[in-house]
C-alpha positions in Angstrom: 32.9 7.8 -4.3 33.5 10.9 -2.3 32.9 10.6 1.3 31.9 13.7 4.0 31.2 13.1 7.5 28.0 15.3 8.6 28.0 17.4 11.7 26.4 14.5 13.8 28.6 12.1 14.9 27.6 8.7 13.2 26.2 10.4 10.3 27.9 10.8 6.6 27.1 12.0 3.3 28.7 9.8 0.6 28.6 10.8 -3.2 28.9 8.5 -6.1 30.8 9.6 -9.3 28.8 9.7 -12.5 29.7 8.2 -16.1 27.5 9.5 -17.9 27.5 9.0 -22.1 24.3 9.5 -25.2 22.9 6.2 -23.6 22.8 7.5 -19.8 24.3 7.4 -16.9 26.2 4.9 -15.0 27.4 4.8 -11.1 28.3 2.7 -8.0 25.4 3.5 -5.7 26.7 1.8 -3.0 30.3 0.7 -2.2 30.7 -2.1 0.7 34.6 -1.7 0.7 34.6 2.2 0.9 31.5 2.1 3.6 33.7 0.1 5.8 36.6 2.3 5.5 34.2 4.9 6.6 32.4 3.6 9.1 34.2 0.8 10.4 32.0 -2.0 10.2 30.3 -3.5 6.7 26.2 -3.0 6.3 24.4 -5.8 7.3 21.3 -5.1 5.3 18.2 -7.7 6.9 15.5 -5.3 4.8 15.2 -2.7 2.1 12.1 0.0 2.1 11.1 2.1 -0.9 9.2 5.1 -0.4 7.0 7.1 -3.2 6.3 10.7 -1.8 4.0 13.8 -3.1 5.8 16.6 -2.8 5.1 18.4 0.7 5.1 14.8 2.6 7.2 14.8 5.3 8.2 11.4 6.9 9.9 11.1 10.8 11.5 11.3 13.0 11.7 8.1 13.5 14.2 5.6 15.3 14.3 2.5 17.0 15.5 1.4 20.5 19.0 0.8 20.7 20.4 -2.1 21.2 20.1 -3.2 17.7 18.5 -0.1 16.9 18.3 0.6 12.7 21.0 2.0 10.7 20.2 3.3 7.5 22.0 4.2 3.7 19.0 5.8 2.2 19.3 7.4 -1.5 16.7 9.4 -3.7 16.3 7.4 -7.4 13.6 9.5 -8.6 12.5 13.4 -7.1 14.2 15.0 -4.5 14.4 15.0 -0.4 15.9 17.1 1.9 17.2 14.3 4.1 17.5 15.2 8.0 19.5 13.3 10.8 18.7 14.4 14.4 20.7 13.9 17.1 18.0 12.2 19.9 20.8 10.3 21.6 21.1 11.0 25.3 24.3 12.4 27.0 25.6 13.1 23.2 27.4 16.7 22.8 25.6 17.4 20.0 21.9 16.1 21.6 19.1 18.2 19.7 21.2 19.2 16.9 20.5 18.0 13.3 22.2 18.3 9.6 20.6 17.7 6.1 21.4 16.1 2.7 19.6 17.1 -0.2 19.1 13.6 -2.0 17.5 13.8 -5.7 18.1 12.3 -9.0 20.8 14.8 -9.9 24.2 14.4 -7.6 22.1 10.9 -6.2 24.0 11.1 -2.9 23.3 9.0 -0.1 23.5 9.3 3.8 24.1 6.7 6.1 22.6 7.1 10.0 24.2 5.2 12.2 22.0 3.1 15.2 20.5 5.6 17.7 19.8 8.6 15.2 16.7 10.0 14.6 16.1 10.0 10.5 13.0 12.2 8.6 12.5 13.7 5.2 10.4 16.4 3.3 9.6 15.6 -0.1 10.6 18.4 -2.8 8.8 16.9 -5.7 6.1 14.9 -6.7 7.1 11.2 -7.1 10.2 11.3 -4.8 11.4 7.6 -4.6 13.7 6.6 -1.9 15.3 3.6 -0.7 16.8 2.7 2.5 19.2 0.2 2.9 18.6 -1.1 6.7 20.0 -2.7 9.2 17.5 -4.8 11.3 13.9 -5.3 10.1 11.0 -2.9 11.2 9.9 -4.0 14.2 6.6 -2.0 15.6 7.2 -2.7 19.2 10.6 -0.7 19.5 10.2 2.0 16.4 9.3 5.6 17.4 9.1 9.2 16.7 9.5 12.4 17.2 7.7 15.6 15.9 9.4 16.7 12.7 8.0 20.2 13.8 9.2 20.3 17.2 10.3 23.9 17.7 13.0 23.2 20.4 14.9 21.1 17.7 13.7 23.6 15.1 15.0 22.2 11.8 14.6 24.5 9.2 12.0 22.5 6.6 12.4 24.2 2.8 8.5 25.7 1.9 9.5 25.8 -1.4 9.4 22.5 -3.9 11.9 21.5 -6.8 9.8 23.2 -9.3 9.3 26.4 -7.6 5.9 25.9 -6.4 4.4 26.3 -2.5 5.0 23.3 -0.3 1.8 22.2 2.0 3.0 19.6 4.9 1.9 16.5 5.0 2.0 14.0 7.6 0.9 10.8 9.0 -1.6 10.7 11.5 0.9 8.7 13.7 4.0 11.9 12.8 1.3 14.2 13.7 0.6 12.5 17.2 4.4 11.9 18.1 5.8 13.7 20.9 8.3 16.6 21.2 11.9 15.5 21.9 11.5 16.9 25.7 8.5 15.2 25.6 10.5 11.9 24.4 12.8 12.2 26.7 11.3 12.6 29.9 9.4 9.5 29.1 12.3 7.6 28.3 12.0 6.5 25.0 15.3 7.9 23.9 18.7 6.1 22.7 22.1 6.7 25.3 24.1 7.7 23.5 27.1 5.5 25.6 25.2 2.5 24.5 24.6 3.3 20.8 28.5 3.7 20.8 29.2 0.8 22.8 27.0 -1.4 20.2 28.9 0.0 17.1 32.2 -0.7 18.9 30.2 -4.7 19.2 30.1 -4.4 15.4 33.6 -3.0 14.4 35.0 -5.9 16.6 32.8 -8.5 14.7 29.5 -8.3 16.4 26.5 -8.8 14.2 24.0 -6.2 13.6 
């Protein structure tokens, strides 16, 4: 398994080798030995979400309060995603900023978002089935988001699908209501980004997550 850190601290891209054969195809979706190398702490997984998206849906950003906040290893089985990670923490050097993975059925990468990042995806194909490993169970009272169309973050959505075709948005009502990051912010709903550190320190040491 190939492993490349992302351009937001806490964030990385890991990619599985293939065996492939006249049968199929065979590979290690997840490793816990190499994800602790990585990160520094093994995946407590307490809940696993699958997702089935048209193509144009586009899910986030979302996050959860911090501490325990809600790390993620999230793969694409079936379809394709572009996969974003935003970085919403507060004080961070690279606050606002965001990368992508494009998770799908051919490469099947995964991306892991450490606690305190801010996680969305746009759907490039109809079907697109993804599944995130996480660490704490949703809990409504500390999850939010932000608008995936914010322009002062400004990520740069594909319009096109897998196949070639137009992309239409589509979003929950509750994406579609969700605030700006400014607008976030000043209300105090963002992670610190000290803390977020601080509590993945707690789990390299042997905290629980």
């Amino acid at each position: 398994m190939d492993v490349r850190p992302l351009s937001i601290e806490g964030a990385w891209e890991f990619t599985p080798r293939q065996f492939g054969d006249p049968r199929g195809v065979f590979l290690e979706a997840f490793k816990g030995e190499v994800f602790r190398e990585t990160v520094g702490h093994a995946l407590t997984v307490k809940q696993v979400n699958t997702s089935v998206s048209a193509a144009g849906v586009l899910r986030g950003i979302h996050f959860a309060d911090v501490p325990p906040g809600q790390a993620k290893y999230v793969t694409c089985s079936y379809g394709a995603v572009l996969d974003v990670v935003v970085d919403i923490r507060v004080g961070s050097p690279t606050f606002g900023q965001w990368d992508t993975v494009l998770l799908d059925d051919v490469d099947r990468r995964a991306i892991y978002l450490s606690e305190g990042l801010g996680h969305g995806f746009l759907s490039l194909a109809d079907g697109s089935t993804v599944t995130y490993l996480c660490s704490e169970p949703y809990s409504p009272a500390r999850e939010h988001e932000v608008h995936p169309l914010d322009p002062g973050i400004g990520i740069d959505w594909p319009t096109v699908a897998r196949d070639g075709s137009a992309l239409a948005f589509a979003l929950s009502a509750k994406d579609e209501a969700a605030p700006t990051l400014a607008e976030a912010a000043a209300a105090g709903l963002l992670p610190d980004y000290a803390e977020a550190l601080a509590f993945r320190r707690s789990l390299a040491s042997g905290g629980t997550s």
